[in-house]
ZAMARGU-4260 file (C-alpha; in steps of 0.2 Angstrom, whole numbers, plus 5000, padded with zeros to 4 digits):
<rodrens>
0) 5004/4626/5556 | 5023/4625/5562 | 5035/4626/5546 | 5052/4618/5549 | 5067/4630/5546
5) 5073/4617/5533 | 5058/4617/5525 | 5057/4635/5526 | 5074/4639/5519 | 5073/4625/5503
10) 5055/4635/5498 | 5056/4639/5478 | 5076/4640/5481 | 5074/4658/5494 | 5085/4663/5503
15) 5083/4664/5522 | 5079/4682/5526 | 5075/4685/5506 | 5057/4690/5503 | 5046/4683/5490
20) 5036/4695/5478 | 5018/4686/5475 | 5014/4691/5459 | 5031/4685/5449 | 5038/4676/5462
25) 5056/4683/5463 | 5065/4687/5478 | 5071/4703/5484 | 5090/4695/5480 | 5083/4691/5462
30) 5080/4711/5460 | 5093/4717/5467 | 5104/4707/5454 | 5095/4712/5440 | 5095/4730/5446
35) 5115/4729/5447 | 5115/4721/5429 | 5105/4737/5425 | 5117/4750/5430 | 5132/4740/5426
40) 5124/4743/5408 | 5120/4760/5411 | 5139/4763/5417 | 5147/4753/5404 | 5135/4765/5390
45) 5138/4782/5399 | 5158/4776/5400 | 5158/4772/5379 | 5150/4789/5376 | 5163/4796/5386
50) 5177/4789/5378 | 5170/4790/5361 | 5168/4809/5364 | 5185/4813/5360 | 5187/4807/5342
55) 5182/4812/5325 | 5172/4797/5313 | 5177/4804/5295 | 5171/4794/5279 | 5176/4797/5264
60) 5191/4808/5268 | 5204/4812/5253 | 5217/4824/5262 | 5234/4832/5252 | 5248/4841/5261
65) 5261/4850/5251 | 5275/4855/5259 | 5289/4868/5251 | 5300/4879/5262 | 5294/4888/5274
70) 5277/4887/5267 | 5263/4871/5266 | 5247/4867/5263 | 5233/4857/5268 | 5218/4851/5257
75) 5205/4840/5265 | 5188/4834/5257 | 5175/4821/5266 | 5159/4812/5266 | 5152/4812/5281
80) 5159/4818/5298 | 5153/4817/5317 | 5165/4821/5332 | 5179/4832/5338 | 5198/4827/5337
85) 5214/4838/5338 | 5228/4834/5324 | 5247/4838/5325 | 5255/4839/5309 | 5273/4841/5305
90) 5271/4856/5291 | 5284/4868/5296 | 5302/4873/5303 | 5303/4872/5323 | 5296/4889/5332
95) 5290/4897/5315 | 5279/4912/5314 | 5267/4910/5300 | 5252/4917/5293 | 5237/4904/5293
100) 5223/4906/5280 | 5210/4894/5282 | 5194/4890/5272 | 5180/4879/5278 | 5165/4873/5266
105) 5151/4862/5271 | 5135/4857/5264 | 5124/4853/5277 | 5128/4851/5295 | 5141/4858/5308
110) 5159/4862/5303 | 5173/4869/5315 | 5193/4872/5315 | 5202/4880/5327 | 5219/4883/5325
115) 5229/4882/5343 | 5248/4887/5348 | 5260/4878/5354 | 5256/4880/5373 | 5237/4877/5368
120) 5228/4892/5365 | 5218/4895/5352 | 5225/4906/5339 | 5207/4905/5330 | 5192/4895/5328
125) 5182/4895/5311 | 5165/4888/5309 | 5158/4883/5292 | 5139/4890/5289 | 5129/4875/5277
130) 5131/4880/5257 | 5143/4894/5259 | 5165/4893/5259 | 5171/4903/5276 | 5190/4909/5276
135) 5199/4918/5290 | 5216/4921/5292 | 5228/4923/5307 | 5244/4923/5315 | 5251/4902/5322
140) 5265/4898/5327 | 5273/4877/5326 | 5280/4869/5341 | 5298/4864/5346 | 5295/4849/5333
145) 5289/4860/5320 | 5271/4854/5322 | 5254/4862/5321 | 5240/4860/5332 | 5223/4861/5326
150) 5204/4852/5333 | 5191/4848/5321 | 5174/4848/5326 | 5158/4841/5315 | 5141/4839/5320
155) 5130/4829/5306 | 5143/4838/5292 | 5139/4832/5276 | 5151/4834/5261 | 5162/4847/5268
160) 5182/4852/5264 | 5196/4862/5273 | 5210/4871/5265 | 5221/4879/5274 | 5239/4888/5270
165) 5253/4893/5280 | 5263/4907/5274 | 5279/4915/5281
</rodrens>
């Protein structure tokens, strides 16, 4: 039997040179367009996580900054918290050298501070253990604005607080 090229090319709506699978009857184009849609998804999830990465979900958060002189402080409570984020805050005199005493609490869950300089090293990093208050103290020092640097980091932390005081 002799199958006219126009015959051959309207078949089911394939495309010339596209072959037909005989069990669902879908061309090779058809899946290779749904194998593109697959890892667009793929992409476009990997890409979220990726941006979502960098920032800190916090419910429930009460936080109270006192400033007075050369000194402040910080008092932080929360919910729930999951991420990592890095805070500036305007707490001090510009290119001040101060004593930070920080405390972490949490009660279930992963709790971190570090404490950075100016040019982004870590001055320290405390990490709070579930049911027990942690407190470390170290030297920081605010930038040319008078800000200081710190990243928060919680994984699954439940209930937790952060004081921290900055003494000349």
């Amino acid at each position: 039997m002799i199958i006219a090229p126009s015959r051959m090319a309207s078949r089911k709506g394939v495309l010339i040179g596209s072959a037909v699978n005989p069990w669902s009857g879908s061309t090779t184009h058809d899946t290779f367009r749904s194998a593109a849609i697959r890892w667009a998804v793929i992409i476009w999830m990997i890409g979220c996580a990726v941006l979502l990465s960098g920032c800190l979900l916090i419910s429930g958060e009460q936080t109270t900054i006192a400033q007075e002189g050369g000194t402040a402080s910080i008092f932080t409570t929360f919910v729930s918290a999951e991420g990592s984020d890095e805070y500036r805050l305007p707490a001090l005199p510009a290119n001040t050298e101060v004593q930070a005493i920080v405390m972490v609490a949490v009660e279930s869950g992963d709790l971190q501070i570090a404490l950075l300089q100016p040019d982004g090293s870590v001055s320290f990093v405390l990490a709070a253990r579930p049911g027990t208050q942690v407190t470390r103290s170290g030297p920081l020092r605010s930038d040319a604005q008078g800000q200081i640097r710190y990243r928060i980091t919680a994984r699954n932390a439940r209930n937790g607080e952060i004081q921290m005081f900055l003494l000349p």
